[in-house]
Structure formats: C-alpha cells, structure tokens
C-alpha positions as CSV (number, residue, x, y, z in Angstrom):
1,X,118.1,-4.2,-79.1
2,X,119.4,-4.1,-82.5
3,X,122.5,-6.0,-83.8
4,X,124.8,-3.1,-84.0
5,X,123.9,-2.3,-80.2
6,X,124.5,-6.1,-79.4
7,X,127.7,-6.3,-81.4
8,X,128.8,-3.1,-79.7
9,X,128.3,-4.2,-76.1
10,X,129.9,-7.6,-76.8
11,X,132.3,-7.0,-79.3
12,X,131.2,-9.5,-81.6
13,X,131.3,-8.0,-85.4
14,X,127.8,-8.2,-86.9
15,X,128.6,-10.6,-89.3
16,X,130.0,-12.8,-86.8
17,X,127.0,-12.6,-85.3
18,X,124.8,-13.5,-88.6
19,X,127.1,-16.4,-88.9
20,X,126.1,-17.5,-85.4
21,X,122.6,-17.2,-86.3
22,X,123.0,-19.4,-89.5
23,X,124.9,-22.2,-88.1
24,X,122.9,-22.5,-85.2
25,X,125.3,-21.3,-82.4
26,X,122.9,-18.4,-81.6
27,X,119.1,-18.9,-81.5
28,X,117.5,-16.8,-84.2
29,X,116.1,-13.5,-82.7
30,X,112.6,-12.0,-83.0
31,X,111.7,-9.5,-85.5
32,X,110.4,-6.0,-85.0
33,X,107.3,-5.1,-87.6
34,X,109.4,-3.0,-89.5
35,X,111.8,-6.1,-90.0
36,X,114.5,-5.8,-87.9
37,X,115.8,-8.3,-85.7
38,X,115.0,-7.6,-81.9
39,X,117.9,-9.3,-79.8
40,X,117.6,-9.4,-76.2
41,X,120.0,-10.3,-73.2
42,X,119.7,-14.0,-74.0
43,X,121.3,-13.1,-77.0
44,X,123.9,-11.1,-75.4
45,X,125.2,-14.0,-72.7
46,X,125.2,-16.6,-75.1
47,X,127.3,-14.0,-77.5
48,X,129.5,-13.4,-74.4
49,X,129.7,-17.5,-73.8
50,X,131.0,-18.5,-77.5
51,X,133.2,-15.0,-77.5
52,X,135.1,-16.8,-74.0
53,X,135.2,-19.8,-75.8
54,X,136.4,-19.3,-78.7
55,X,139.3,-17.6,-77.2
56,X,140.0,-20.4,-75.6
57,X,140.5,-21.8,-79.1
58,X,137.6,-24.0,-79.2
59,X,136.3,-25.1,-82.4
60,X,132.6,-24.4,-82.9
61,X,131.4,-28.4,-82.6
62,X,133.0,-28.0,-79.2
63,X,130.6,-24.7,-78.5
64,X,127.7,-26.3,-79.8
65,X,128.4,-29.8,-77.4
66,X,129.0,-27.5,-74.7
67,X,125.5,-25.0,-75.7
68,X,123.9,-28.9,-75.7
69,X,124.8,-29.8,-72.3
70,X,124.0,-26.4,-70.9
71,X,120.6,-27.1,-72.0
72,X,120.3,-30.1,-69.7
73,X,120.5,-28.4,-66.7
74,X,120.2,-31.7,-64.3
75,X,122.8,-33.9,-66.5
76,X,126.3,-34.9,-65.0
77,X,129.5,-32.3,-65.7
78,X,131.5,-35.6,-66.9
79,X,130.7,-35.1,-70.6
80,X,131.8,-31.0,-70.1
81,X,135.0,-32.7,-68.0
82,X,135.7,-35.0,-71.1
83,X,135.3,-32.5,-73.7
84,X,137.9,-30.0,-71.3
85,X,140.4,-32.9,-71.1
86,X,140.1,-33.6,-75.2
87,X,140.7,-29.8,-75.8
88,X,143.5,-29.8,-73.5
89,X,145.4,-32.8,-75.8
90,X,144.4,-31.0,-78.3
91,X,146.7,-27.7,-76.9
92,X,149.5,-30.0,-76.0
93,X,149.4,-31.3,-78.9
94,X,150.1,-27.9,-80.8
95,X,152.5,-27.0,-78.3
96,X,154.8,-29.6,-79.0
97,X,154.0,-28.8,-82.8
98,X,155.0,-24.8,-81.8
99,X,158.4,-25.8,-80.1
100,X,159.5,-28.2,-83.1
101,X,158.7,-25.1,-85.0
102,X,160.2,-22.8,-83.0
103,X,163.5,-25.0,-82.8
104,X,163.7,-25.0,-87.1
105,X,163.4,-21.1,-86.6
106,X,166.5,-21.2,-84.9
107,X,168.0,-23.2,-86.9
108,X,167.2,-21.3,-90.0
109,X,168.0,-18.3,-88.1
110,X,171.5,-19.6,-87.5
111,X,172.3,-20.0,-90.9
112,X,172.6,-16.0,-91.4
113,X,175.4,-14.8,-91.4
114,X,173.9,-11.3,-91.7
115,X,176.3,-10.4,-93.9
116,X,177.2,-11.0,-97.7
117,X,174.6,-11.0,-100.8
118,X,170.5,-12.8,-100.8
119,X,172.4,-15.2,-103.7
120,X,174.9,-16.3,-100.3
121,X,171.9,-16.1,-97.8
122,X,171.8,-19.3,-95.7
123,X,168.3,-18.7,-94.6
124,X,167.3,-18.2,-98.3
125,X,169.1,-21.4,-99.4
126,X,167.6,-23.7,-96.6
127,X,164.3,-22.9,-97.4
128,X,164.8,-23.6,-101.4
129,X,166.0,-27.3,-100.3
130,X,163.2,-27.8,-98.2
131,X,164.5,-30.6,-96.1
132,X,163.3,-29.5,-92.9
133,X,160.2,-27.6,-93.3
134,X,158.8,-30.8,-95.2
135,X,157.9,-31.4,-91.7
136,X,154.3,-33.8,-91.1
137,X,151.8,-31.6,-89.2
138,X,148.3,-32.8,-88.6
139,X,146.2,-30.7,-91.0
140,X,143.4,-30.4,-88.5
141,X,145.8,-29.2,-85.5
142,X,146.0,-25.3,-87.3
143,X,143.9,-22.3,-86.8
144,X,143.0,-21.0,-89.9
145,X,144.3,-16.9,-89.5
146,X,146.3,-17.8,-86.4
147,X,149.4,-16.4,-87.9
C-alpha cells in the first residue's frame, strides 16, 4: 500500500511517517518500479505501536528501547518493567510540576478583581513582577506543543 492509504488507516500524517522512516522508528519500506514506496502490514502495526505509545507520552528513545527489546523475542520483560517504572516518575514528576502550576493559577486568578481598568489589573501586575512564575522547572520534563 501507498503512504497516503497507510496514514489513512492509522492516522499517522504522512510526514510523521517520513520522519519515522528517517530516524529509524519505522524500517524503510520497499519501493514499487515506478518509485513509490510499497508499505505493507508490518508497517502498519508498528505505525499503530509508536501512535499508542506516544500517547502515552513516551519520548521516541523510549520507543526505540522498547522496538529493541521487541526484537528479542526470548529476553526477560524486566528491562520493558524498568523502562515503565522510569516513565511513570517521569509523569509524577510533571504532575507535581502541573498542581504547583495549577496552584499559581489560582493565585493569579485571585488577584482579579474583575472590575476597574488593565492599568489596576492584579493579574496584569503580578505577572510584570515576576516573583512567582520565576519558578525552576526541569527543562527536559515539558512537551514541546503540549499547551
């Protein structure tokens, strides 16, 4: 099948797909005489894997350790257990990151008083000072296009 048909029946845009192709996540397909790339139903499951797994928020090192270990079919699960378990600090991590966040919403929130001029607007004014959104996040804990 062509890439359009594969992207179609996984929902994976095409150049999502191309991507995969050029980083390695997705073994290259076969080409047709005329060219074309000829994808078949390995193509599709492994397109279907990476799709569940990146909506699981996994990062694509984490895919490709995972793609790795599915390739040794007689090897222990431990290493797919370890990698679960690092993923999961990983989201408790954020979550406590989210809920800090979520609590300086508030607070900024609170400081409208919904009435008077943007010059007198407590939200406004709170984020000019910057005191509290200074706040230390790790830098590699964020989702790029999350938000």
């Amino acid at each position: 099948m062509k890439i359009g048909q594969v992207s179609k029946q996984t929902g994976v845009p095409v150049e999502t797909i191309r991507y995969y192709e050029k980083i390695d996540l997705l073994p290259a397909p076969g080409r047709e005489a005329s060219g074309y790339r000829r994808y078949g139903e390995e193509h599709v499951r492994r397109l279907q894997f990476i799709k569940r797994c990146r909506n699981l928020d996994m990062t694509q090192e984490e895919i490709r350790q995972l793609i790795g270990v599915m390739n040794q079919p007689e090897a222990g699960c431990q290493e797919v257990d370890n990698l679960l378990e690092h993923h999961l600090d990983h989201i408790r991590q954020r979550i406590a990151e989210l809920q800090a966040l979520q609590q300086e919403m508030q607070a900024l929130r609170a400081a409208c008083a919904s009435e008077g001029q943007v010059s007198e607007c407590g939200i406004l004014n709170t984020l000019k000072q910057g005191d509290r959104s200074e706040r230390a996040l790790d830098p590699d804990n964020h989702v790029p296009g999350s938000h």
